[in-house]
RODO-2510 file (C-alpha; in nm, 4 decimals, decimal comma):
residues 458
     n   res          X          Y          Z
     1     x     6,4292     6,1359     9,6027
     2     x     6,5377     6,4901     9,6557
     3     x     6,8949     6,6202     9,7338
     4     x     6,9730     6,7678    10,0423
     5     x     7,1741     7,0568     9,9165
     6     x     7,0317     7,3997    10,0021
     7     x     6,8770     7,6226     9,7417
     8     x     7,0538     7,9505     9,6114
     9     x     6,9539     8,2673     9,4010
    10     x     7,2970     8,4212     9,2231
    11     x     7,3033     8,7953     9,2583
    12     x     7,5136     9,0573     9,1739
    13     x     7,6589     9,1001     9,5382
    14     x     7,8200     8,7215     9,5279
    15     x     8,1253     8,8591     9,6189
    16     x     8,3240     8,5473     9,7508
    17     x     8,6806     8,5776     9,5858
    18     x     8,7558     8,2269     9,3611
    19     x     8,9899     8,2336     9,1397
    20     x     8,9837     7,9797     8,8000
    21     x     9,2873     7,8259     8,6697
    22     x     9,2744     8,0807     8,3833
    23     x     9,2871     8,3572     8,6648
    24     x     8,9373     8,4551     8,6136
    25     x     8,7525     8,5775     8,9790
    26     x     8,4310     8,6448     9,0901
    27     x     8,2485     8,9432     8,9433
    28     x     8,4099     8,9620     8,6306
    29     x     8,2223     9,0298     8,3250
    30     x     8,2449     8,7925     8,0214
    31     x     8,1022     8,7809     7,7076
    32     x     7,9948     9,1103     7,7769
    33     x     7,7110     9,0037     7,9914
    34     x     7,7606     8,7481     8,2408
    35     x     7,8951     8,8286     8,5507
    36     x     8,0633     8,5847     8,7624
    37     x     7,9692     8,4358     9,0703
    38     x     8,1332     8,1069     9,2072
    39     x     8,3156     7,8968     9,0177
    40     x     8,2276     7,5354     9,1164
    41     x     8,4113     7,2764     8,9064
    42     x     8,6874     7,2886     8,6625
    43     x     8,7975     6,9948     8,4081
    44     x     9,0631     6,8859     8,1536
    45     x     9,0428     7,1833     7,9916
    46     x     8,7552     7,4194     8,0678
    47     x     8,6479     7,5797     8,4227
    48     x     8,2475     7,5539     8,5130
    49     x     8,0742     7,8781     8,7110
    50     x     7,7574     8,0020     8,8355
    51     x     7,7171     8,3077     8,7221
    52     x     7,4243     8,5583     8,6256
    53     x     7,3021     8,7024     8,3052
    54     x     7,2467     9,0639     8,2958
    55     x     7,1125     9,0585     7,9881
    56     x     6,8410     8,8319     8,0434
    57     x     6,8629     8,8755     8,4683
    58     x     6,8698     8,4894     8,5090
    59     x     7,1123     8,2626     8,7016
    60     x     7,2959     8,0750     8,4244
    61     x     7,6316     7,7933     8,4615
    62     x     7,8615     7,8569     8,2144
    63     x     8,1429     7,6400     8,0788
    64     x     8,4591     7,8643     7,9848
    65     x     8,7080     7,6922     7,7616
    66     x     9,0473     7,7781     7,9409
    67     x     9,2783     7,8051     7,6686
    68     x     9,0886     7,9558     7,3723
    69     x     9,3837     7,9742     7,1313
    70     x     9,4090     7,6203     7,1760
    71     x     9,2815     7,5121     6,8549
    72     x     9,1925     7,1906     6,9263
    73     x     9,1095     7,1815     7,2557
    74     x     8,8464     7,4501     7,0662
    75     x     8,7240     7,2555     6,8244
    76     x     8,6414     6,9645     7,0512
    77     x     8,5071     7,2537     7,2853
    78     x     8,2820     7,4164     7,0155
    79     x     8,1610     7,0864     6,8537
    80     x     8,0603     6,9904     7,1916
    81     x     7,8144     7,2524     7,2094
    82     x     7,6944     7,1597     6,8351
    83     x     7,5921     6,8586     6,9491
    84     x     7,4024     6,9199     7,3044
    85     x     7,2383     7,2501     7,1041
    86     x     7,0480     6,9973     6,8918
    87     x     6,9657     6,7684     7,1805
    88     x     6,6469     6,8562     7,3581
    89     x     6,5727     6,5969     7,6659
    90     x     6,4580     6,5912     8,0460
    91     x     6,7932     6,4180     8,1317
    92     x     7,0671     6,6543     7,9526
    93     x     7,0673     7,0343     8,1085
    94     x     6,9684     7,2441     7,8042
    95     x     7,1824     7,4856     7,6033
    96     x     7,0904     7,8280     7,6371
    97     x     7,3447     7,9723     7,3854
    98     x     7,7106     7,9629     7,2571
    99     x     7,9770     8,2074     7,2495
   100     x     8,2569     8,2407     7,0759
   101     x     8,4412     8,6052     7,0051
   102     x     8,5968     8,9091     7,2303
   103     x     8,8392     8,5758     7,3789
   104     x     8,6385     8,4393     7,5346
   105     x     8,4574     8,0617     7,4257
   106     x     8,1934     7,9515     7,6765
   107     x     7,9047     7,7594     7,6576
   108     x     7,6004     7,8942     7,8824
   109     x     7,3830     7,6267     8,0143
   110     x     7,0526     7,6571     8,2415
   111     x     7,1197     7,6609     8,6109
   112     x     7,0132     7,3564     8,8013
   113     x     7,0389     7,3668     9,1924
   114     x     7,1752     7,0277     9,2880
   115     x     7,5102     6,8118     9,3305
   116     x     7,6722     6,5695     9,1394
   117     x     7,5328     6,2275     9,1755
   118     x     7,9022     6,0964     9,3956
   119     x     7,8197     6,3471     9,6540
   120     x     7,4209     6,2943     9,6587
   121     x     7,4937     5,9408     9,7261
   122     x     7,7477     6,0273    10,0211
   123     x     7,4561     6,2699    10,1935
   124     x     7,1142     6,1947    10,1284
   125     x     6,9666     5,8959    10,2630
   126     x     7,0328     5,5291    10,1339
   127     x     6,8454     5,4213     9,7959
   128     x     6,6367     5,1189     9,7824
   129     x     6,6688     4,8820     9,5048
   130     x     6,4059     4,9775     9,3300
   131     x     6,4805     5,3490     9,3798
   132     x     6,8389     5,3190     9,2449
   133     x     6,6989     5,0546     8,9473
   134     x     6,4503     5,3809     8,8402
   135     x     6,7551     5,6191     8,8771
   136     x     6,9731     5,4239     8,6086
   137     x     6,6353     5,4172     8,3866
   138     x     6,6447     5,8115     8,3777
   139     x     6,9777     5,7856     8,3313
   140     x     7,0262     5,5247     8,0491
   141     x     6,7143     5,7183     7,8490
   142     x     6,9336     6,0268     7,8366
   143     x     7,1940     5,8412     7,7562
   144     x     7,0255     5,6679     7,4699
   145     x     6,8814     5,9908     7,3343
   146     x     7,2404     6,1271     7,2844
   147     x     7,2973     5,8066     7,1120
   148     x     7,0345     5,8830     6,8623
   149     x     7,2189     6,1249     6,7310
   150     x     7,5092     5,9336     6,6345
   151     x     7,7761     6,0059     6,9592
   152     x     7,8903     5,7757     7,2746
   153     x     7,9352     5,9682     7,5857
   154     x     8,2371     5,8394     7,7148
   155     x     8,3003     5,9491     8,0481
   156     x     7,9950     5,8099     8,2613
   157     x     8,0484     5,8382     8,6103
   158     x     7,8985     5,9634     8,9060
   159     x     8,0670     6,3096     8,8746
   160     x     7,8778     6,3382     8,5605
   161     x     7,5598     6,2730     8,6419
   162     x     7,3751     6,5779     8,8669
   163     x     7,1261     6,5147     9,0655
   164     x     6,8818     6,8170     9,0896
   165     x     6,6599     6,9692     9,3099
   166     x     6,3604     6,7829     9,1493
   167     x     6,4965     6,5007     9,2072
   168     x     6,5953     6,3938     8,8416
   169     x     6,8823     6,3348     8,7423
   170     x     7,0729     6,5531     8,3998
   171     x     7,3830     6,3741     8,2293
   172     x     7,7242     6,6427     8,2273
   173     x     8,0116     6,6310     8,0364
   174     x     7,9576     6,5076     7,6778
   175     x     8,3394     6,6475     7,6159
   176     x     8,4847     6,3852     7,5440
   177     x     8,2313     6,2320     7,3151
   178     x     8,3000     6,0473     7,0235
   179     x     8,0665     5,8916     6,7411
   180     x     7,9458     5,5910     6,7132
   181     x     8,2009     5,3141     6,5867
   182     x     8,5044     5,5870     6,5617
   183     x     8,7866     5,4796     6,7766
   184     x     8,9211     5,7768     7,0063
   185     x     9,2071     5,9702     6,9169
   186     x     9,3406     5,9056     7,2179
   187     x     9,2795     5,6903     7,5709
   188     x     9,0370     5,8504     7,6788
   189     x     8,7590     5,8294     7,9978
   190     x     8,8131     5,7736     8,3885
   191     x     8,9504     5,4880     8,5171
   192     x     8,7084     5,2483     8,6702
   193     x     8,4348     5,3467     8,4437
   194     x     8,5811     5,3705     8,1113
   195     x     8,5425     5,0499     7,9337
   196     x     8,8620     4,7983     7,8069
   197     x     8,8155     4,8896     7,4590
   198     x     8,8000     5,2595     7,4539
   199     x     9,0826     5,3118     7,7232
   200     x     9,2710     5,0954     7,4396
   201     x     9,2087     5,3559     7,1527
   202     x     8,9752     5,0461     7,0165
   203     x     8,6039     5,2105     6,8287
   204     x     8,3911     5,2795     7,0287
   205     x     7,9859     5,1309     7,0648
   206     x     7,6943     5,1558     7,2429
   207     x     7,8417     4,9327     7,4768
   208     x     8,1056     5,0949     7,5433
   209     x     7,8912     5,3627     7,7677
   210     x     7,6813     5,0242     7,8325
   211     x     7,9986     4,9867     8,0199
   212     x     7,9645     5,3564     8,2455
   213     x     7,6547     5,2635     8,3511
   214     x     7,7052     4,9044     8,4628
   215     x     8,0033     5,0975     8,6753
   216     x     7,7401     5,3402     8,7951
   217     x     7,4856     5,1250     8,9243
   218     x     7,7466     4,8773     9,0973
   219     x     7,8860     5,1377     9,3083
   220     x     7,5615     5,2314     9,3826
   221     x     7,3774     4,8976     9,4431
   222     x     7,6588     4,8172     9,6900
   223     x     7,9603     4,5238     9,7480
   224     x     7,7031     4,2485     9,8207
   225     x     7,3704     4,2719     9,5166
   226     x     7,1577     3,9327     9,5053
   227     x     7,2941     3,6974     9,3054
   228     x     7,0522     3,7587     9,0279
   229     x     7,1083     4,1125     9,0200
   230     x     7,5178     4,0637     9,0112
   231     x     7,4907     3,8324     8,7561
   232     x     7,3390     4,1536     8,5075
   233     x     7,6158     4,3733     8,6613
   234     x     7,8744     4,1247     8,5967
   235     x     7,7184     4,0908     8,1820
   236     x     7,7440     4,4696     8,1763
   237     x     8,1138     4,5073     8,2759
   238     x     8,2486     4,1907     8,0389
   239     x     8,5401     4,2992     7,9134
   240     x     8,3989     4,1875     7,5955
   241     x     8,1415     4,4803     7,4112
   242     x     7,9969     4,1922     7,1926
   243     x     7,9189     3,9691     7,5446
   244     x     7,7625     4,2778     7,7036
   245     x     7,3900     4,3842     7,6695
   246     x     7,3465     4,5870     7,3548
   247     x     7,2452     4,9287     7,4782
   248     x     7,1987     5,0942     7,7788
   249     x     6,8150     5,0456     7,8039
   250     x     6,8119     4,6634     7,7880
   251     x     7,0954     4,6594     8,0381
   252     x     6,9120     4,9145     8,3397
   253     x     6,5741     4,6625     8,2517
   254     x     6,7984     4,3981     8,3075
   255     x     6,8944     4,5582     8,6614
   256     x     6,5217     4,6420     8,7215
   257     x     6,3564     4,3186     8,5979
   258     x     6,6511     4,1154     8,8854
   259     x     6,5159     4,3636     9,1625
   260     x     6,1928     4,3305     9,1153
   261     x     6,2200     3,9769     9,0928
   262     x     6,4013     3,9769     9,4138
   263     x     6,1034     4,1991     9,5808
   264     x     5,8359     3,9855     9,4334
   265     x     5,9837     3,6374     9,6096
   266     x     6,0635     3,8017     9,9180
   267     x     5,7310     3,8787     9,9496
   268     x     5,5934     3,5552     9,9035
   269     x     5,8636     3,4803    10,1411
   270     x     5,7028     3,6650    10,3665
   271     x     5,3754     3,6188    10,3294
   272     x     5,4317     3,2215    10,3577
   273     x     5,6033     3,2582    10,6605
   274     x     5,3119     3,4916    10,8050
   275     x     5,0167     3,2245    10,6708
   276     x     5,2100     2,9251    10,8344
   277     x     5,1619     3,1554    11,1873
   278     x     4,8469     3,1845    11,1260
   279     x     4,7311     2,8466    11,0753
   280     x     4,9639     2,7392    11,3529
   281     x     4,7622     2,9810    11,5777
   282     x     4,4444     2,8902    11,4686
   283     x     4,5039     2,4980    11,5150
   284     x     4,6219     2,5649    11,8637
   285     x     4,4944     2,6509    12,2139
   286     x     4,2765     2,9222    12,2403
   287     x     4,3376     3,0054    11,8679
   288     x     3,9609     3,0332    11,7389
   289     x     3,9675     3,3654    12,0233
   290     x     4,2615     3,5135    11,8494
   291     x     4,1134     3,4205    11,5282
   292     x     3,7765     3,6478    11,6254
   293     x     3,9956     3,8963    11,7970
   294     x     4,1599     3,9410    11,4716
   295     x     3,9059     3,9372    11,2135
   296     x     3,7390     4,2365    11,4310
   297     x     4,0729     4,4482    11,4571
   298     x     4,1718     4,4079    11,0545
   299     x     3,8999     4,2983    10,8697
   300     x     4,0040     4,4234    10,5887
   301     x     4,2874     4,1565    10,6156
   302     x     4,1190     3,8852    10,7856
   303     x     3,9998     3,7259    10,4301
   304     x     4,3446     3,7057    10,2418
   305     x     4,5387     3,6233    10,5779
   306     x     4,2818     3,3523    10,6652
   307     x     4,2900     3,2150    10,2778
   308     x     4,6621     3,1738    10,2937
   309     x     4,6522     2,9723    10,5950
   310     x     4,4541     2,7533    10,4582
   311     x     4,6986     2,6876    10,1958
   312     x     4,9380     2,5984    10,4223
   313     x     4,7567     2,4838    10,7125
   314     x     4,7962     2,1141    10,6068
   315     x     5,1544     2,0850    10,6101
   316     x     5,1433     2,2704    10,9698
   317     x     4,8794     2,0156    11,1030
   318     x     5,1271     1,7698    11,0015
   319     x     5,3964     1,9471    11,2183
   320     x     5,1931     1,9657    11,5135
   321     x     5,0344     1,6747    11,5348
   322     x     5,3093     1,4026    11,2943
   323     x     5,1082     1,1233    11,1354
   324     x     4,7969     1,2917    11,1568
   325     x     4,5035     1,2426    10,9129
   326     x     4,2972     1,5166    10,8658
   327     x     3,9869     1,2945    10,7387
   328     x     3,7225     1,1528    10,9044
   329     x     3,9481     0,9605    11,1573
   330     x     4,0153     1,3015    11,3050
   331     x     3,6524     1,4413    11,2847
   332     x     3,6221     1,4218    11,6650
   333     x     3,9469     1,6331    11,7470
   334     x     3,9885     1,8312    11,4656
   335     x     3,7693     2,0035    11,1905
   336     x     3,8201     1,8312    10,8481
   337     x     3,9822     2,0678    10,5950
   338     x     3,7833     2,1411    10,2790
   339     x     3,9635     2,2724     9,9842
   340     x     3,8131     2,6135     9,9087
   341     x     3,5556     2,5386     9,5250
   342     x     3,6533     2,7762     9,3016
   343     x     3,3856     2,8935     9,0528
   344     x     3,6422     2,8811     8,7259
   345     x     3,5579     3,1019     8,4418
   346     x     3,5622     2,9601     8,0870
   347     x     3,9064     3,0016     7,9102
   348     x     3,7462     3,2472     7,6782
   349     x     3,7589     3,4884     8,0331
   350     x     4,1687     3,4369     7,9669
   351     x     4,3923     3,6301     7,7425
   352     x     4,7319     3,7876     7,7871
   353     x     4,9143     4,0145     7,5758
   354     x     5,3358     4,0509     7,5420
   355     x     5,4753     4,3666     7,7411
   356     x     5,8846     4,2894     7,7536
   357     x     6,1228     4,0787     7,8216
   358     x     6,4628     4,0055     7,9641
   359     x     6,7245     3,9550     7,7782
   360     x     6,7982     3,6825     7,5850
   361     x     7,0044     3,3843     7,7654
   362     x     7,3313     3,2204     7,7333
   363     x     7,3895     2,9100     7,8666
   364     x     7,5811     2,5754     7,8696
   365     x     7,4900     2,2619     7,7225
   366     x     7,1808     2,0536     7,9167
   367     x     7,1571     2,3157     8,2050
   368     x     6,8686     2,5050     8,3266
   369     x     6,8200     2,8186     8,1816
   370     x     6,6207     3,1285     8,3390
   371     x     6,4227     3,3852     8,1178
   372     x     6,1793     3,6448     8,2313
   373     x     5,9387     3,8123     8,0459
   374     x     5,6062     4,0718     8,1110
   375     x     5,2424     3,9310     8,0590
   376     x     4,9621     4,1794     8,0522
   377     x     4,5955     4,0079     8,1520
   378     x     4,3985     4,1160     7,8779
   379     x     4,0984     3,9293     7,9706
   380     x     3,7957     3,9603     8,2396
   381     x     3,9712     3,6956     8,4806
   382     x     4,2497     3,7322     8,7386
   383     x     4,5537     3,4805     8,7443
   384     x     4,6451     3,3258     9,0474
   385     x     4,9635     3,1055     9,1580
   386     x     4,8990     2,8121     9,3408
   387     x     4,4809     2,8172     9,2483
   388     x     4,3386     2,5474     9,0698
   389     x     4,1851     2,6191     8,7524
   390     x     4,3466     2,9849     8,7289
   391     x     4,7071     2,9443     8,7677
   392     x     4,9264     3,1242     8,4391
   393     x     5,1916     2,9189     8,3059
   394     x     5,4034     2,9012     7,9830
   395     x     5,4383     2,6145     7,7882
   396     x     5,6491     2,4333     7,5020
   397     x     5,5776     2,3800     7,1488
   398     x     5,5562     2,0008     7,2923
   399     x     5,2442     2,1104     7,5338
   400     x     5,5488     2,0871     7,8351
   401     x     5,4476     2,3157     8,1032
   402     x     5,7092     2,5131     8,2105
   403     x     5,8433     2,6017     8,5638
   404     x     5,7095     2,9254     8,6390
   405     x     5,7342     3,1914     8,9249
   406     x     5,5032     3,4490     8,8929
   407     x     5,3602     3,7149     9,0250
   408     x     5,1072     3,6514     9,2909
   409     x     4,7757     3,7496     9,1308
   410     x     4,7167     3,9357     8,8044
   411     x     4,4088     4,1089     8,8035
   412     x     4,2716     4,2277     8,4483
   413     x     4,4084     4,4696     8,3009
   414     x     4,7639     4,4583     8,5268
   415     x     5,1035     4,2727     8,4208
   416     x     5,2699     4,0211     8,5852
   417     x     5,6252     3,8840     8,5531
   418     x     5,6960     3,5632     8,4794
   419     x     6,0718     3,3636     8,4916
   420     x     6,0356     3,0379     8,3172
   421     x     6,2984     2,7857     8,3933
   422     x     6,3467     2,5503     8,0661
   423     x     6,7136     2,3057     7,9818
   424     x     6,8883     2,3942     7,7328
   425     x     6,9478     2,2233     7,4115
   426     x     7,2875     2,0418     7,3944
   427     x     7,3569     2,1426     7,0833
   428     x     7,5935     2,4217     7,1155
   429     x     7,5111     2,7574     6,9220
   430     x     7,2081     2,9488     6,8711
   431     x     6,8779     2,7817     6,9480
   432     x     6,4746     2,9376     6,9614
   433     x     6,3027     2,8305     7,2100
   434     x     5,8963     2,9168     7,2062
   435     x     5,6694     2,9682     7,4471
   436     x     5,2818     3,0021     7,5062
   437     x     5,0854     3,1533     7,7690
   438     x     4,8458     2,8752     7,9217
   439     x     4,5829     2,8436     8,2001
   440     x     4,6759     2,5247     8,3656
   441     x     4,3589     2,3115     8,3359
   442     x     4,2141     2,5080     8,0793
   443     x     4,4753     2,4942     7,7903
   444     x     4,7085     2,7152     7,5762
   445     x     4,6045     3,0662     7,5306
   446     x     4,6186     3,2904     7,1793
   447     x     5,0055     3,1949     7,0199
   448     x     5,1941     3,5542     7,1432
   449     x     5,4809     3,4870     6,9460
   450     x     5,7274     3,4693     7,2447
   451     x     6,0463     3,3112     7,1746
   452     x     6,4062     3,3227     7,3836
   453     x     6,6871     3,2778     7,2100
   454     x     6,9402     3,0401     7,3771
   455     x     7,3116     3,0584     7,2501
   456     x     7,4458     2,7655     7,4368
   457     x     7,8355     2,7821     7,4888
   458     x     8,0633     2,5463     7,6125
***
């Protein structure tokens, strides 16, 4: 993903007349050694500019607090840059120094090439799914990171986020930060992205920024996500902070683990759809030709293509030809089908080993409830779906095999994703619900630990 915005070098002959709201214009010296050279965004109370550093003959951005005699605009200004001086991370554009003296109070900040992440999204071409789910996960890490040092951003939006030339994307704007659990002096944020509680003076969380990104990635994902994907959206904008996900890391999984969920069964959409041709083809007129013809052209394909038609290829037989038995009472028409023999390894070949997990459910009393988690095959045997003898399943602390989809193989060594579909206790409140990897026909593998938690409402 790379912005379309053109790349510039700042030199001393910018001489494009801007003027700031303080009056300031283009090739004025400040702080006694950067000289500026387009001013290119301007906020509540401070103006943003390119400009270049003489001292150090590097292209810089500065932040120049409008007012300096403000005090507290200025102290929100100068603790501000306390706080992003301290934070080193890919996602947050780094400090290169602080200035305070001679009237003027500007921050100086290294220049990234780029355009704010509103824009990019207007211009460059449309994100996928997936592309946008790995956007938020840059995103909510820088987020996070600030966290870690005891603030909430506050004001994420699309505006704030700047998507540069790389590619990556650098949170802006931690002005209006506050720490964690303090509530704001004042309403504060953008409307639309700010969440209920802070734009009510209420303390602020983790999930009140939680919030900011949920608005982020729906404007981004579009009016109409899947189902599964708008129901994490829809958790991560409850008006509620104690309903929505925790922090913003377990919310953007949330958004990734749906899409790739979504990707995974259209696939086997597709590829069911494809098999059924097949066999259809190769059970009709002139279909062992195409069936040759084929296997020549891709035969690299010819295998897995020809293996999934077999799979289906009994419930097209009944299709073409209703009533149909594909035994011996058909031996003169047809060939008989034989069901592939698998040569099954031992279940010591078998072992899996917990990667993540969504998270944890709520649900209402007796209804089906639907929980992902990450498997990594651990041992020397792949995991199929739909294979005898190989398939990967979850089970109960009763030995009840649960309903599973799955990835469609699992070679050793890879993970897989698996969304179990269990009922829910009818007891309402909190409830554990365990589960155990399993070969089906083999038996349970090594007890992982894995449990969902299941608070079932009314």
């Amino acid at each position: 993903m790379r912005p379309s915005v053109k790349r510039s070098v700042v030199k001393r002959s910018d001489v494009t007349q801007v003027l700031s709201r303080d009056g300031r214009e283009v090739g004025t010296i400040v702080a006694g050694r950067y000289r500026l050279a387009a001013h290119i965004g301007a906020g509540g109370t401070a103006d943003v500019w390119r400009a270049y550093d003489e001292s150090r003959d590097r292209a810089v951005t500065l932040k120049i607090l409008r007012d300096p005699k403000d005090a507290e605009a200025r102290r929100h200004f100068l603790a501000e840059a306390r706080r992003l001086e301290t934070l080193d991370h890919p996602g947050v554009v780094p400090v290169l120094g602080v200035h305070d003296a001679l009237g003027d109070t500007l921050i100086a900040f290294e220049h990234v090439e780029g355009e704010p992440l509103d824009r990019y999204s207007e211009t460059a071409p449309a994100l996928t799914p997936r592309q946008i789910a790995l956007l938020l996960i840059q995103i909510a890490d820088a987020v996070e990171a600030f966290h870690s040092h005891g603030f909430v951003h506050l004001d994420l939006k699309p505006a704030n986020v700047l998507m540069g030339a790389d590619g990556r994307p650098r949170l802006l704007d931690f002005g209006i930060a506050e720490p964690i659990g303090h509530p704001p002096q004042v309403p504060r944020g953008t409307p639309g992205y700010a969440s209920p509680e802070v734009t009510a003076g209420r303390a602020a969380s983790r999930a009140s920024d939680v919030y900011g990104l949920a608005a982020i990635a729906k404007q981004l994902l579009g009016a109409h996500p899947t189902p599964r994907v708008a129901s994490v959206l829809r958790r991560g904008l409850d008006p509620d902070p104690a309903r929505r996900y925790r922090r913003p890391r377990l919310f953007v999984y949330g958004v990734a683990l749906a899409v790739l969920i979504d990707e995974e069964l259209a696939a086997l959409d597709r590829a069911t759809r494809r098999a059924r041709a097949v066999a259809q083809s190769l059970f009709s007129r002139g279909g062992g030709r195409r069936a040759i013809a084929f296997a020549k052209a891709r035969p690299e394909l010819s295998f897995k293509v020809a293996a999934a038609a077999l799979i289906v290829s009994g419930l097209v037989l009944q299709q073409i030809h209703p009533g149909a038995d594909t035994g011996a009472a058909n031996a003169g028409t047809l060939p008989a089908l034989v069901r592939p023999a698998f040569d099954v390894p031992p279940l010591a070949a078998y072992g899996a080993a917990f990667e993540s997990q969504a998270p944890y459910p709520s649900a209402s009393p007796n209804s089906t409830v639907e929980w992902t988690l990450a498997l990594r095959n651990t041992g020397s045997a792949g995991w199929y779906r739909g294979v005898d003898g190989a398939q990967a399943s979850l089970i109960l602390d009763d030995g009840t095999v649960v309903a599973v989809q799955s990835t469609q193989y699992v070679g050793p060594g890879q993970i897989g994703w698996f969304t179990a579909h269990f009922r829910a206790p009818s007891d309402v409140g909190p409830h554990i619900v365990r589960l155990r990897p399993a070969i089906n026909g083999r038996g349970p593998l090594a007890d992982l630990g894995i449990h969902a938690v299941v608070t079932v409402t009314r």
